[in-house]
mmCIF file as gemmi writes it, N, C-alpha and C atoms, coordinates in Angstrom:
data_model
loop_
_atom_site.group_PDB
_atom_site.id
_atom_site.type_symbol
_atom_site.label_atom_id
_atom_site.label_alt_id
_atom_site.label_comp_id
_atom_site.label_asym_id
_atom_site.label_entity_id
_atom_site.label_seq_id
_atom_site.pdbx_PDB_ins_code
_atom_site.Cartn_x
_atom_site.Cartn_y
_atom_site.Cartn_z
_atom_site.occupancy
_atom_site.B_iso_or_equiv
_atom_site.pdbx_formal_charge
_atom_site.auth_seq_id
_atom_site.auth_asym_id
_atom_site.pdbx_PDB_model_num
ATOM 1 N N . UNK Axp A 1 ? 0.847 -1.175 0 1 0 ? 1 A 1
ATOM 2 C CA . UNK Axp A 1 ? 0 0 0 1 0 ? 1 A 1
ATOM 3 C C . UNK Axp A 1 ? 0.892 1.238 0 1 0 ? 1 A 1
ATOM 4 N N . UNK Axp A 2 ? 0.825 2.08 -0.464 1 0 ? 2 A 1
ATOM 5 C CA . UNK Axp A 2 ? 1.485 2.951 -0.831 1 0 ? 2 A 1
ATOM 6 C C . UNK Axp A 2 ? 1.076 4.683 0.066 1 0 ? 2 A 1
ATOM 7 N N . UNK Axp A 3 ? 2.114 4.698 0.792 1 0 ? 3 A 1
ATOM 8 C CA . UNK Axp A 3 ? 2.205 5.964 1.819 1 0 ? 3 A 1
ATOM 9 C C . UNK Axp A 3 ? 1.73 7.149 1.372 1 0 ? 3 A 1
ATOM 10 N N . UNK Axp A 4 ? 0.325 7.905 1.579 1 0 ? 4 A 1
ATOM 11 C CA . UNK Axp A 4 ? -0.006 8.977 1.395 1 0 ? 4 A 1
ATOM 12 C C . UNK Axp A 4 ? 0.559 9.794 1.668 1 0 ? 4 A 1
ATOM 13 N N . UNK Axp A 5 ? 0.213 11.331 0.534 1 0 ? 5 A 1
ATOM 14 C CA . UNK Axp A 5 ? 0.954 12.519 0.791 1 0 ? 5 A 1
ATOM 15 C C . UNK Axp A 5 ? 0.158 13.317 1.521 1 0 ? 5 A 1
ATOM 16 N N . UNK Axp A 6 ? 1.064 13.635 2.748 1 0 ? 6 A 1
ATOM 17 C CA . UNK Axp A 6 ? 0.615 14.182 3.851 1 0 ? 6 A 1
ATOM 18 C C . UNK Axp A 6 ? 0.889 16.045 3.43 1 0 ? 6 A 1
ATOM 19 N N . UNK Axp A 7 ? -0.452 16.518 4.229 1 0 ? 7 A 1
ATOM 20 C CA . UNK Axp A 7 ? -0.311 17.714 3.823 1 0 ? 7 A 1
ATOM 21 C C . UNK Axp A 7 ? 0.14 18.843 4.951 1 0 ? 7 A 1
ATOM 22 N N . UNK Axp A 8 ? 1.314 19.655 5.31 1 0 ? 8 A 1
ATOM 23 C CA . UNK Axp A 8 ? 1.556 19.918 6.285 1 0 ? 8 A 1
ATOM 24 C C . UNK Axp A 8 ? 0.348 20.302 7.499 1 0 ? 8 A 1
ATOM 25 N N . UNK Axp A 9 ? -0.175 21.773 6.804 1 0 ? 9 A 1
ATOM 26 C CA . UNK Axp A 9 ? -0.599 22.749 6.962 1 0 ? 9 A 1
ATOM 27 C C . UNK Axp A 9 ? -2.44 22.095 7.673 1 0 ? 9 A 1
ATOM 28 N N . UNK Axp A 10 ? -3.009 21.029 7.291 1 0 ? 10 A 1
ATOM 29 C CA . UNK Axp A 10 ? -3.819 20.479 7.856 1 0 ? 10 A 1
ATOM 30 C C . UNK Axp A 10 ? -3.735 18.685 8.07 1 0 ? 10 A 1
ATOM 31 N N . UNK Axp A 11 ? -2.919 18.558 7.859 1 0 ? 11 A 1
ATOM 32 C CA . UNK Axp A 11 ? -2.323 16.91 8.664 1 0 ? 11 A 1
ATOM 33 C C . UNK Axp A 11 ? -1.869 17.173 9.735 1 0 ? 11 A 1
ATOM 34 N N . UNK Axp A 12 ? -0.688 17.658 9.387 1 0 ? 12 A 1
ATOM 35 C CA . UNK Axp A 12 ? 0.81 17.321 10.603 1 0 ? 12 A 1
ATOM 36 C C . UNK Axp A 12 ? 0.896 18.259 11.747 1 0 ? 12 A 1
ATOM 37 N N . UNK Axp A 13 ? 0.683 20.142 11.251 1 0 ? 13 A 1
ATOM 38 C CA . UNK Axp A 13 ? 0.339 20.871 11.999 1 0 ? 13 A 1
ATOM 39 C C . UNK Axp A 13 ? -0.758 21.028 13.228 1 0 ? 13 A 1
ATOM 40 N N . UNK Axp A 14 ? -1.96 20.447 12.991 1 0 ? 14 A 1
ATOM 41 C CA . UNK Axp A 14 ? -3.061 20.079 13.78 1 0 ? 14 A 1
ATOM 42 C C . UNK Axp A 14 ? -2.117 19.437 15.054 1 0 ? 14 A 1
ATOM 43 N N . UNK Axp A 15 ? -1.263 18.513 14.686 1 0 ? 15 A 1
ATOM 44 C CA . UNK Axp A 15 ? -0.965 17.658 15.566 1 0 ? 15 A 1
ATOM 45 C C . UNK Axp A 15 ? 0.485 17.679 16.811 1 0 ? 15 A 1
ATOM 46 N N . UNK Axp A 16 ? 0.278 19.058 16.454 1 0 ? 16 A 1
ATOM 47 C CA . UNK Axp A 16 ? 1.654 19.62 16.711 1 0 ? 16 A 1
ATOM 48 C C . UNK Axp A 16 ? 0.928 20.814 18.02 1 0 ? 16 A 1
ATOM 49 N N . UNK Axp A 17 ? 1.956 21.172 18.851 1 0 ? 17 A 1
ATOM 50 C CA . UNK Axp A 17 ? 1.695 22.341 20.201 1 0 ? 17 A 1
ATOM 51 C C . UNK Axp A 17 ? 2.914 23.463 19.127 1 0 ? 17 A 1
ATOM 52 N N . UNK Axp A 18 ? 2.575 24.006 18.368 1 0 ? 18 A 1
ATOM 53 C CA . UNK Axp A 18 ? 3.376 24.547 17.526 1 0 ? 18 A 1
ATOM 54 C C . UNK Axp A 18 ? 3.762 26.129 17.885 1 0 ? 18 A 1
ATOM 55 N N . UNK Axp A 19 ? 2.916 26.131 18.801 1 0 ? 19 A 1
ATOM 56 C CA . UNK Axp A 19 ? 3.491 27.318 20.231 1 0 ? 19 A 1
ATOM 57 C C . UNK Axp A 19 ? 4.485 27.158 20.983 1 0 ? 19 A 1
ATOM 58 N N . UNK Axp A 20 ? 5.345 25.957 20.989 1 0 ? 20 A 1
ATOM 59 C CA . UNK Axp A 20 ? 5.919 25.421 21.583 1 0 ? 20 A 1
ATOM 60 C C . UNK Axp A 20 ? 7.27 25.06 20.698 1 0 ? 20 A 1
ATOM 61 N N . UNK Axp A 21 ? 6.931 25.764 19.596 1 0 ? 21 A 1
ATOM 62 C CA . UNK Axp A 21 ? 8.119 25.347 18.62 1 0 ? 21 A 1
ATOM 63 C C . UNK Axp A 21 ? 8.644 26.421 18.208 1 0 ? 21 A 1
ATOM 64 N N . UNK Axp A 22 ? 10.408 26.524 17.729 1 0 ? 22 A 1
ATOM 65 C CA . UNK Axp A 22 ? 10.728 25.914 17.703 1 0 ? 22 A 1
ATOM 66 C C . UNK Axp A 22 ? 11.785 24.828 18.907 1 0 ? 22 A 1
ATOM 67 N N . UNK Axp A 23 ? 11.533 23.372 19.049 1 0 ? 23 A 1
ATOM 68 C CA . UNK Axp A 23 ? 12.06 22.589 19.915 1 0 ? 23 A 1
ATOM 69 C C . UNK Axp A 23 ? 13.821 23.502 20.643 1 0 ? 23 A 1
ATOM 70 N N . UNK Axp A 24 ? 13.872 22.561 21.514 1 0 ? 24 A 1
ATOM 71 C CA . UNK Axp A 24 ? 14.94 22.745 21.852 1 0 ? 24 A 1
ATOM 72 C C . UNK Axp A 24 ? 16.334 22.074 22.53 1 0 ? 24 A 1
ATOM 73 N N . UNK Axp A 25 ? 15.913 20.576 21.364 1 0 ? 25 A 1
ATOM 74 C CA . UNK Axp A 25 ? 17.589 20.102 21.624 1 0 ? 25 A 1
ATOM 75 C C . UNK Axp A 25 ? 18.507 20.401 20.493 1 0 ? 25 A 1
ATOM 76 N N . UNK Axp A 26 ? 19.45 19.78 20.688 1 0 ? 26 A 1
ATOM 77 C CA . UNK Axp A 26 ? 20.894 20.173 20.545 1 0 ? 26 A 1
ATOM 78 C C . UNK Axp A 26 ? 20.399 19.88 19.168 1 0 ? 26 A 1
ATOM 79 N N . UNK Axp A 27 ? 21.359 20.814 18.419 1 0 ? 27 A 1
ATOM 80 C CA . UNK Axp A 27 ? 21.637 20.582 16.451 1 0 ? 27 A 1
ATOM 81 C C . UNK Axp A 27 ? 22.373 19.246 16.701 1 0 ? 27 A 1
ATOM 82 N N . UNK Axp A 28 ? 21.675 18.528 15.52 1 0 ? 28 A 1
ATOM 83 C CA . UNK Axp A 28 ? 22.109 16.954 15.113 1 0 ? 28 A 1
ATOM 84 C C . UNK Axp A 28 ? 22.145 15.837 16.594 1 0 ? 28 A 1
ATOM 85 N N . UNK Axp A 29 ? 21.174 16.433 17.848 1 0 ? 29 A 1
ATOM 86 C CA . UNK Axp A 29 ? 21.321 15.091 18.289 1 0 ? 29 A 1
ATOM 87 C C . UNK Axp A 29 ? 20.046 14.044 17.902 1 0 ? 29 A 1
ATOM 88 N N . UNK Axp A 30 ? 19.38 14.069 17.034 1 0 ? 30 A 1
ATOM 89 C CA . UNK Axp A 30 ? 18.448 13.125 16.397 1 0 ? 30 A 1
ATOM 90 C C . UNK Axp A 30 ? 16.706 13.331 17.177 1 0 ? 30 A 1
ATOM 91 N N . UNK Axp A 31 ? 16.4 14.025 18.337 1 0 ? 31 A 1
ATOM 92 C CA . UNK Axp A 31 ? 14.98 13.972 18.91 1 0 ? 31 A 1
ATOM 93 C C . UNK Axp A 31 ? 14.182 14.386 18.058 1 0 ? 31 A 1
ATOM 94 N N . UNK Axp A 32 ? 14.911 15.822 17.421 1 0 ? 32 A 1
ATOM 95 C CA . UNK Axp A 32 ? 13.755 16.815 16.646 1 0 ? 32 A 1
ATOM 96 C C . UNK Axp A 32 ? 13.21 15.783 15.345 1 0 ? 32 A 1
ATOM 97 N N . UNK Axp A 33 ? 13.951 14.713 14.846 1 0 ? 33 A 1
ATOM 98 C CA . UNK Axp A 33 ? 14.226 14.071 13.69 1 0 ? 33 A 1
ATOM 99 C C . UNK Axp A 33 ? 13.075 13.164 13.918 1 0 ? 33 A 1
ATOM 100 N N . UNK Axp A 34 ? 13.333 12.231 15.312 1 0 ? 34 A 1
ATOM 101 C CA . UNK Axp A 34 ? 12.454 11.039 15.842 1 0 ? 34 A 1
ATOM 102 C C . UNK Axp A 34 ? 10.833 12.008 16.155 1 0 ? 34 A 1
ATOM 103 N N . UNK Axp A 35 ? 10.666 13.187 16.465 1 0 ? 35 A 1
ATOM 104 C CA . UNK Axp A 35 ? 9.757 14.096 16.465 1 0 ? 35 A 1
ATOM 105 C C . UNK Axp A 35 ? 8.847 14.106 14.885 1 0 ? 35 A 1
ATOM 106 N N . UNK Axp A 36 ? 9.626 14.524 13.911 1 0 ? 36 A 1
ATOM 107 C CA . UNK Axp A 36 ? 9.276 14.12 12.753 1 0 ? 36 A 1
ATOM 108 C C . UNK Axp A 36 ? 8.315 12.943 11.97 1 0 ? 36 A 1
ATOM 109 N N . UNK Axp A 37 ? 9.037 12.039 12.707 1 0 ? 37 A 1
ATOM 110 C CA . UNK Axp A 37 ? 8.824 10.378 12.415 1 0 ? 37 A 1
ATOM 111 C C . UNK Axp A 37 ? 7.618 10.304 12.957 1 0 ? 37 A 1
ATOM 112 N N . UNK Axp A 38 ? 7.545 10.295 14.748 1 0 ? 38 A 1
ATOM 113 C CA . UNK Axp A 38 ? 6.238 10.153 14.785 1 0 ? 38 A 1
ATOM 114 C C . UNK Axp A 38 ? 5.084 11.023 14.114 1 0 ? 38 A 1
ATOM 115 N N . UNK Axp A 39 ? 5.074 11.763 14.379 1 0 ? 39 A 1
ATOM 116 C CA . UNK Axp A 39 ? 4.158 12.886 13.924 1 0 ? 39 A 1
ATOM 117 C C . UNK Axp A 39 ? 3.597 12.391 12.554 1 0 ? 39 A 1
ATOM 118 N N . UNK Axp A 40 ? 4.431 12.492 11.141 1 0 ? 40 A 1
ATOM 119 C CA . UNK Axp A 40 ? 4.301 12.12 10.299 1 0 ? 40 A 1
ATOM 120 C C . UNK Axp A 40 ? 3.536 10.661 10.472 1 0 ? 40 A 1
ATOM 121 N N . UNK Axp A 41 ? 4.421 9.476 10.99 1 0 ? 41 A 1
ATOM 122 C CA . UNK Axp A 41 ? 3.732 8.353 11.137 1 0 ? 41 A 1
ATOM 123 C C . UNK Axp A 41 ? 1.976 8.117 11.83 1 0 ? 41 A 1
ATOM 124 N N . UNK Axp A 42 ? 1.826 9.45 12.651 1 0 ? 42 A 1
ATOM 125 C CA . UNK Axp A 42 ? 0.384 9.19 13.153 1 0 ? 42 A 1
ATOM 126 C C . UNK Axp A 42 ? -0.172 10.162 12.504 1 0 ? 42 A 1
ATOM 127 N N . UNK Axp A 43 ? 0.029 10.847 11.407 1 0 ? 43 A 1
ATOM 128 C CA . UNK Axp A 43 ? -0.899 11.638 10.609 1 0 ? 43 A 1
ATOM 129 C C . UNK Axp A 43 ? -1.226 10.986 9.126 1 0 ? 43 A 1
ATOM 130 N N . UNK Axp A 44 ? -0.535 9.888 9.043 1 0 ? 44 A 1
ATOM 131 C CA . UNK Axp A 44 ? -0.625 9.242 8.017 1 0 ? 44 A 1
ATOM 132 C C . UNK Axp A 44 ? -1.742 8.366 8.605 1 0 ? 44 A 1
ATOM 133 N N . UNK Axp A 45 ? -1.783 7.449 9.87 1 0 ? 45 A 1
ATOM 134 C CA . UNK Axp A 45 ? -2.616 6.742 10.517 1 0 ? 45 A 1
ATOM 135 C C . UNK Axp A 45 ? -4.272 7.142 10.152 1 0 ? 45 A 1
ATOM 136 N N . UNK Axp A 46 ? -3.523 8.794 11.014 1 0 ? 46 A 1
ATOM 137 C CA . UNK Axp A 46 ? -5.284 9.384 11.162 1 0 ? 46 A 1
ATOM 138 C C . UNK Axp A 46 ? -5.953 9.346 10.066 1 0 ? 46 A 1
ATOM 139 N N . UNK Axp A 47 ? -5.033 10.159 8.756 1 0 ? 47 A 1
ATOM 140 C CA . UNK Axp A 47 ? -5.632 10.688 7.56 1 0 ? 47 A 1
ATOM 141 C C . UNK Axp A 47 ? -6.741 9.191 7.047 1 0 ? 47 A 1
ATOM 142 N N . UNK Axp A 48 ? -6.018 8.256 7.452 1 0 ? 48 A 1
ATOM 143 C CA . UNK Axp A 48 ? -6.308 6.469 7.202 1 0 ? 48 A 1
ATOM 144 C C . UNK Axp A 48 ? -7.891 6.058 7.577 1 0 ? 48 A 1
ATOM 145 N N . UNK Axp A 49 ? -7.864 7.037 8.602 1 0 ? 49 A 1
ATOM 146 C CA . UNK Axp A 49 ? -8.665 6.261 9.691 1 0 ? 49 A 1
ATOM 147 C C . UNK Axp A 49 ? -8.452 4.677 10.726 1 0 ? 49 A 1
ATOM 148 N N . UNK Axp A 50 ? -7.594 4.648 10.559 1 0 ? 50 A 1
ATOM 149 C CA . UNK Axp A 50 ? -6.077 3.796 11.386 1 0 ? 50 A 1
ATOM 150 C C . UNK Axp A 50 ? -6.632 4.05 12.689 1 0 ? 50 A 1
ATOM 151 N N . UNK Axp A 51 ? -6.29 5.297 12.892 1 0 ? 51 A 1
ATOM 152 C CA . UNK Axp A 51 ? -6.32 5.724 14.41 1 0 ? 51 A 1
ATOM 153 C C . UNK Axp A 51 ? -6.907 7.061 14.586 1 0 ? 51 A 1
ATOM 154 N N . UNK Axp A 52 ? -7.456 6.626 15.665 1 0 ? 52 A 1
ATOM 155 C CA . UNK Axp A 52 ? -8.42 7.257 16.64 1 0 ? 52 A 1
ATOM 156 C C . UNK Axp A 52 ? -7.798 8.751 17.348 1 0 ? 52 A 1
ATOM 157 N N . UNK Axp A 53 ? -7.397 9.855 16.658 1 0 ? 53 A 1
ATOM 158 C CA . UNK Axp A 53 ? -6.213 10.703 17.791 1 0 ? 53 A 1
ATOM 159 C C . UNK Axp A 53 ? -6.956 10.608 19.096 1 0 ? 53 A 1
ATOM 160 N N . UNK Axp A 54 ? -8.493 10.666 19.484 1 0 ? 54 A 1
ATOM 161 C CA . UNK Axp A 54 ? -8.567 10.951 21.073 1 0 ? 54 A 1
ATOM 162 C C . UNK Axp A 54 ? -8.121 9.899 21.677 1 0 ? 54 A 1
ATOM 163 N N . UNK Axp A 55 ? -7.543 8.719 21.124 1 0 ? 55 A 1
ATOM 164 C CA . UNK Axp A 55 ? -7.313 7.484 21.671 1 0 ? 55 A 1
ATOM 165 C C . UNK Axp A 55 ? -5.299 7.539 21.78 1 0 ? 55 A 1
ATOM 166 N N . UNK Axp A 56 ? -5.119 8.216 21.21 1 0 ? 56 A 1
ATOM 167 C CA . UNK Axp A 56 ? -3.37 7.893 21.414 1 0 ? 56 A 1
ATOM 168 C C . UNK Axp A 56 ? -2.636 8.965 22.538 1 0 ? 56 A 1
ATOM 169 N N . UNK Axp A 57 ? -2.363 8.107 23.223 1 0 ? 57 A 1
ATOM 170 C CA . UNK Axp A 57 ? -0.774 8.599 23.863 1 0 ? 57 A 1
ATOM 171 C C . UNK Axp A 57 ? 0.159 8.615 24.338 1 0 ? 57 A 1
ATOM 172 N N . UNK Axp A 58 ? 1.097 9.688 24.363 1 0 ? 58 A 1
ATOM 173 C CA . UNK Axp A 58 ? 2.482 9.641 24.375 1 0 ? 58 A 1
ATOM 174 C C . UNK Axp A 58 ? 2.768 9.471 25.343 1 0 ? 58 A 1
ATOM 175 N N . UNK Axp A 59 ? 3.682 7.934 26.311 1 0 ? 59 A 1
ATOM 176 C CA . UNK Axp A 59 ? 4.222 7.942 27.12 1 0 ? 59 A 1
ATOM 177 C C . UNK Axp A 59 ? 5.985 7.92 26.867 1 0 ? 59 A 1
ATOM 178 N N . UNK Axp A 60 ? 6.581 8.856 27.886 1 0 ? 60 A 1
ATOM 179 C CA . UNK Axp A 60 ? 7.726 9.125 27.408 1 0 ? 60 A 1
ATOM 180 C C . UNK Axp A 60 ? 8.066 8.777 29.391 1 0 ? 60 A 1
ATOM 181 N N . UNK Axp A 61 ? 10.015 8.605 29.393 1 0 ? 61 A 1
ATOM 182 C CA . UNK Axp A 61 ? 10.214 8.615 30.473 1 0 ? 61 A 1
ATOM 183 C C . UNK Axp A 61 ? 11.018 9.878 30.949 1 0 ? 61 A 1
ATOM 184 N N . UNK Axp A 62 ? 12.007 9.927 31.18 1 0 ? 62 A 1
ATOM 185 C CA . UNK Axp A 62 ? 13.118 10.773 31.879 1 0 ? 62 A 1
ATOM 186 C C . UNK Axp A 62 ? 13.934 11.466 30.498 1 0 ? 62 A 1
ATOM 187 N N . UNK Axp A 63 ? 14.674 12.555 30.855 1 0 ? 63 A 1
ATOM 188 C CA . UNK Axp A 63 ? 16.19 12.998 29.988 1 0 ? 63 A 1
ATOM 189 C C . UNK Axp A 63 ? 15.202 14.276 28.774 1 0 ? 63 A 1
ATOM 190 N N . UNK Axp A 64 ? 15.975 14.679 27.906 1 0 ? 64 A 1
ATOM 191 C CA . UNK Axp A 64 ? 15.679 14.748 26.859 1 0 ? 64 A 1
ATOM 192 C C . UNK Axp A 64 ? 14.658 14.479 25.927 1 0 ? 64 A 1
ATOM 193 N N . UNK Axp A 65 ? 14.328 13.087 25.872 1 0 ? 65 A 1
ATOM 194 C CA . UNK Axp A 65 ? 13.521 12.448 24.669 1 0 ? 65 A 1
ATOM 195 C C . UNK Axp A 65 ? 11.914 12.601 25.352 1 0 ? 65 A 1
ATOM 196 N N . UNK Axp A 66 ? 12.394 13.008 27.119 1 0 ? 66 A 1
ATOM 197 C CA . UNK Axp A 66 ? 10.557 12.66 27.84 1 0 ? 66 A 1
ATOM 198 C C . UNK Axp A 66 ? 10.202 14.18 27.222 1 0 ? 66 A 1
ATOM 199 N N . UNK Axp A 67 ? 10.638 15.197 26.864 1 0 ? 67 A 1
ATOM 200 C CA . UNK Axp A 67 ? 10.036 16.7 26.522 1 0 ? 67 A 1
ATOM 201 C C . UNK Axp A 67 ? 9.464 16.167 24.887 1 0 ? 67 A 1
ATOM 202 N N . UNK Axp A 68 ? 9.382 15.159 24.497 1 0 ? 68 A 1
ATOM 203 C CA . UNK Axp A 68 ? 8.839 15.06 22.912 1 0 ? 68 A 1
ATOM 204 C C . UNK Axp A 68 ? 7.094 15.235 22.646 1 0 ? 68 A 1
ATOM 205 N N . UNK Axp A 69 ? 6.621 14.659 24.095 1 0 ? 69 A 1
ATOM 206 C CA . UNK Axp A 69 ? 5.363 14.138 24.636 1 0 ? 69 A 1
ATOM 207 C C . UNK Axp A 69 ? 4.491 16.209 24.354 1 0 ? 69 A 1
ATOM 208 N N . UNK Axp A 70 ? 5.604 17.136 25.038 1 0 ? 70 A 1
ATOM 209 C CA . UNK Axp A 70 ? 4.941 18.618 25.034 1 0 ? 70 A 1
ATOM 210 C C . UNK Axp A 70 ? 5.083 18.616 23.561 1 0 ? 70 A 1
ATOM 211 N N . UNK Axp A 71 ? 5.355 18.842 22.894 1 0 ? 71 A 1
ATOM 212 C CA . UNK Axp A 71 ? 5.378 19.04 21.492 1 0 ? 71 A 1
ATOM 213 C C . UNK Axp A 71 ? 4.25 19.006 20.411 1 0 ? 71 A 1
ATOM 214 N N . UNK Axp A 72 ? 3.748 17.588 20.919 1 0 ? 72 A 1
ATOM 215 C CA . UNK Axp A 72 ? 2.683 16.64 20.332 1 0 ? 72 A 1
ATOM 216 C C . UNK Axp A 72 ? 1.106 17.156 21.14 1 0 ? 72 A 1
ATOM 217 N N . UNK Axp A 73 ? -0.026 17.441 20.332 1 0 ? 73 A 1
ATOM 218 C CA . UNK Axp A 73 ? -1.333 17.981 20.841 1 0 ? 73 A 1
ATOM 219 C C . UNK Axp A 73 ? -1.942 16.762 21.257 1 0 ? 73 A 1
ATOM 220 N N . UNK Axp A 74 ? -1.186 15.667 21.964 1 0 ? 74 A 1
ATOM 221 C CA . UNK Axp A 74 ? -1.907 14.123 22.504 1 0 ? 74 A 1
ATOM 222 C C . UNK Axp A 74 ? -2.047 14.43 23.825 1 0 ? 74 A 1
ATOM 223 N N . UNK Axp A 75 ? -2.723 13.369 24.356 1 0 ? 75 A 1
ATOM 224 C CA . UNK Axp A 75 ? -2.577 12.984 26.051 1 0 ? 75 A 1
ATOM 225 C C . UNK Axp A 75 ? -1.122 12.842 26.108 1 0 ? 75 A 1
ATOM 226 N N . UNK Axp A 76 ? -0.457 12.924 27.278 1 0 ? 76 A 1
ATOM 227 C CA . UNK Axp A 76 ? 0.978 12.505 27.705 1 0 ? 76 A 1
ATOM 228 C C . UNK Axp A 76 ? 0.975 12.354 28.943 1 0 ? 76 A 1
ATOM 229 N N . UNK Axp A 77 ? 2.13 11.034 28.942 1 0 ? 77 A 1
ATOM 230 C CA . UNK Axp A 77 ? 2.41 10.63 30.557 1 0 ? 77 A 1
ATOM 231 C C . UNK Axp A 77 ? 3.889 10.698 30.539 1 0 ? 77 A 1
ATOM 232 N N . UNK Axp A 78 ? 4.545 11.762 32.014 1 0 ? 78 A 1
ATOM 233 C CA . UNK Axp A 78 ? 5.696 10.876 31.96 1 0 ? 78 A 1
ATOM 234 C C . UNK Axp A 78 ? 5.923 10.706 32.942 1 0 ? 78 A 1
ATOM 235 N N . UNK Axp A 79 ? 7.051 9.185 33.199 1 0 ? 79 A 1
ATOM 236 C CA . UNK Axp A 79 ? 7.015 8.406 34.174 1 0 ? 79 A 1
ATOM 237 C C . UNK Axp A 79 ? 8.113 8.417 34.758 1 0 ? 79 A 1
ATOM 238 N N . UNK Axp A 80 ? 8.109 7.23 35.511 1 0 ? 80 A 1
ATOM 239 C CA . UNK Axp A 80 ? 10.056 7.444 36.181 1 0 ? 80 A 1
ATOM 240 C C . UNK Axp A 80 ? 11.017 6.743 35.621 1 0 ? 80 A 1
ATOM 241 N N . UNK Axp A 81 ? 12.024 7.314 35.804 1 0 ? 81 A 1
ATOM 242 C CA . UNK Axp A 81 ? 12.706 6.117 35.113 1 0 ? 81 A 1
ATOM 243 C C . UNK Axp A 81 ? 13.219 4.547 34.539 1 0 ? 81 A 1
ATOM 244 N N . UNK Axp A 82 ? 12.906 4.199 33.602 1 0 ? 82 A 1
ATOM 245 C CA . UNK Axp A 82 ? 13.048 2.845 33.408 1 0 ? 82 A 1
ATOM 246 C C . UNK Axp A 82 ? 11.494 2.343 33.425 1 0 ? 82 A 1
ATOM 247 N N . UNK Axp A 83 ? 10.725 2.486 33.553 1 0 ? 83 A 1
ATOM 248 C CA . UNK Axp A 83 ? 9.255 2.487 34.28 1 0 ? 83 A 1
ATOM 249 C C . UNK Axp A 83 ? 7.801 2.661 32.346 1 0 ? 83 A 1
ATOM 250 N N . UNK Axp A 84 ? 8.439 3.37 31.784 1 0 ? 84 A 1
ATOM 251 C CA . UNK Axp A 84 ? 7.676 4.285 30.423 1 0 ? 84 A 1
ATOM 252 C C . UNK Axp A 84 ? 6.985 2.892 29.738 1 0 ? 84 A 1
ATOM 253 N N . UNK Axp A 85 ? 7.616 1.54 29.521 1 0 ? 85 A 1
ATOM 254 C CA . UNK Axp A 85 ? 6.475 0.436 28.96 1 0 ? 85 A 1
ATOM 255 C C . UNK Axp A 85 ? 5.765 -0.37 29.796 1 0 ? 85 A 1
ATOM 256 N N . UNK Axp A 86 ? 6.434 -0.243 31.346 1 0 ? 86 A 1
ATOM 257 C CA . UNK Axp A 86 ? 5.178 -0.728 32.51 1 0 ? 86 A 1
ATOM 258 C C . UNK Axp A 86 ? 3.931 0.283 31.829 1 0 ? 86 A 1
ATOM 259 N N . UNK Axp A 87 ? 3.946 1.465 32.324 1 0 ? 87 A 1
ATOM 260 C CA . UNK Axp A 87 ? 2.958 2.757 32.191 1 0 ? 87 A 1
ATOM 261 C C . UNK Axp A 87 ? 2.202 2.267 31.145 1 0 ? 87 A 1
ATOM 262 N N . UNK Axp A 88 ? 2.861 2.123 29.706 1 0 ? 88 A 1
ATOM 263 C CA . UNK Axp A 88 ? 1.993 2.102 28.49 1 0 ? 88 A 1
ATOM 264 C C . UNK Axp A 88 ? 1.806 0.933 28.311 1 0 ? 88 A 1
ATOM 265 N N . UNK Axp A 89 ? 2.027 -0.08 29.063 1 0 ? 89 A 1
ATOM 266 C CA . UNK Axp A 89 ? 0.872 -1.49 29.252 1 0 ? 89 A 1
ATOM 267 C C . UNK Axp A 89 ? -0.29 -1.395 29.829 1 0 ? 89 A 1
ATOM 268 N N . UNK Axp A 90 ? 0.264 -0.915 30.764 1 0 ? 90 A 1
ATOM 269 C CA . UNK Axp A 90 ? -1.353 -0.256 31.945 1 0 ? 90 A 1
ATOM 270 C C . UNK Axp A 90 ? -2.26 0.328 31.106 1 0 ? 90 A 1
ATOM 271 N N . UNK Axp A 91 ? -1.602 1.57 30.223 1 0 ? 91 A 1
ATOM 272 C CA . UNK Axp A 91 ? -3.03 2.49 29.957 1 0 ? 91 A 1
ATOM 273 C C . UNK Axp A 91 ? -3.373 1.641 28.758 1 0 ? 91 A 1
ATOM 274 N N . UNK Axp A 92 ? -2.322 0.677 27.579 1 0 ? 92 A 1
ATOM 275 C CA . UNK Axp A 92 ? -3.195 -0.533 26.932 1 0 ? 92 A 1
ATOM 276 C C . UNK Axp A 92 ? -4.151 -1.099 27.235 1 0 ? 92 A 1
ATOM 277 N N . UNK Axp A 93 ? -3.837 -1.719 28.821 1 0 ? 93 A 1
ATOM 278 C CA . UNK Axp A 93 ? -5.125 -2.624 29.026 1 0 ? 93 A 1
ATOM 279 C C . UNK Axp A 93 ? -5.909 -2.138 29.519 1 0 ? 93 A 1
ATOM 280 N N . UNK Axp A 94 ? -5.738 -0.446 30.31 1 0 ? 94 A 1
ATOM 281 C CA . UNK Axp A 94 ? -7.099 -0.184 30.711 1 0 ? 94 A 1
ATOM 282 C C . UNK Axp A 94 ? -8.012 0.672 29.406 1 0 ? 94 A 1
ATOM 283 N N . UNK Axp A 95 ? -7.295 1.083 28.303 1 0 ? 95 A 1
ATOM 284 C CA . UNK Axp A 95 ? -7.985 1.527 27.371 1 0 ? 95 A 1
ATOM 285 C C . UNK Axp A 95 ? -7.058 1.181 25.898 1 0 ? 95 A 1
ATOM 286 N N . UNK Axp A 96 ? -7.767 -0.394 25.646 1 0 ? 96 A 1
ATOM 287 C CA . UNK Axp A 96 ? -7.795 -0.981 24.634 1 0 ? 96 A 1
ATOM 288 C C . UNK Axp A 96 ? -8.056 -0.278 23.106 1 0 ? 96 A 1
C-alpha cells in the first residue's frame, strides 16, 4: 500500500503544540528528527482512519527524549525512570 501525501498545513500541523516550537535540543542530536517520524507516522494513521487521535498517547520517560510528549497535541504521561512500557501497558489494558 502505498504511503499517502501528507499535507503539512492540515495533517501534521493540527498535531503539533506549535506554540511550543521551535524545539529545543541540541543541532544533530536526532529527537527533533524522531519528532518528525512520529508525527508524520500518526498523521498518516489518522488521515487512514487507522487511528483514533482521542485514543493515542504519548508515554515518554526521563532525559531529553521525555520533553517530545509537550510538542505533540496528545494525552501525555511521563514516568520514572526505566518504568515508560510498565505505564503504556497499563493504559493498553485499561484503554484498549
Amino acid at each position: 500500500m502505498p504511503t499517502p501525501r501528507l499535507d503539512f498545513d492540515t495533517q501534521i500541523l493540527p498535531l503539533l503544540r506549535a506554540d511550543r516550537l521551535p524545539h529545543i535540543w541540541c543541532p544533530g542530536c536526532g529527537h527533533g528528527t524522531v519528532l518528525s517520524a512520529i508525527t508524520r507516522a500518526l498523521a498518516g494513521r489518522i488521515s487512514t482512519g487507522e487511528i483514533d487521535p482521542s485514543g493515542v498517547v504519548i508515554v515518554s520517560g526521563i532525559g531529553c527524549a521525555a520533553r517530545a510528549a509537550g510538542y505533540l497535541n496528545f494525552d501525555g504521561v511521563h514516568t520514572t525512570h526505566g518504568r515508560a512500557i510498565a505505564f503504556a501497558t497499563g493504559i493498553k489494558l485499561a484503554r484498549p
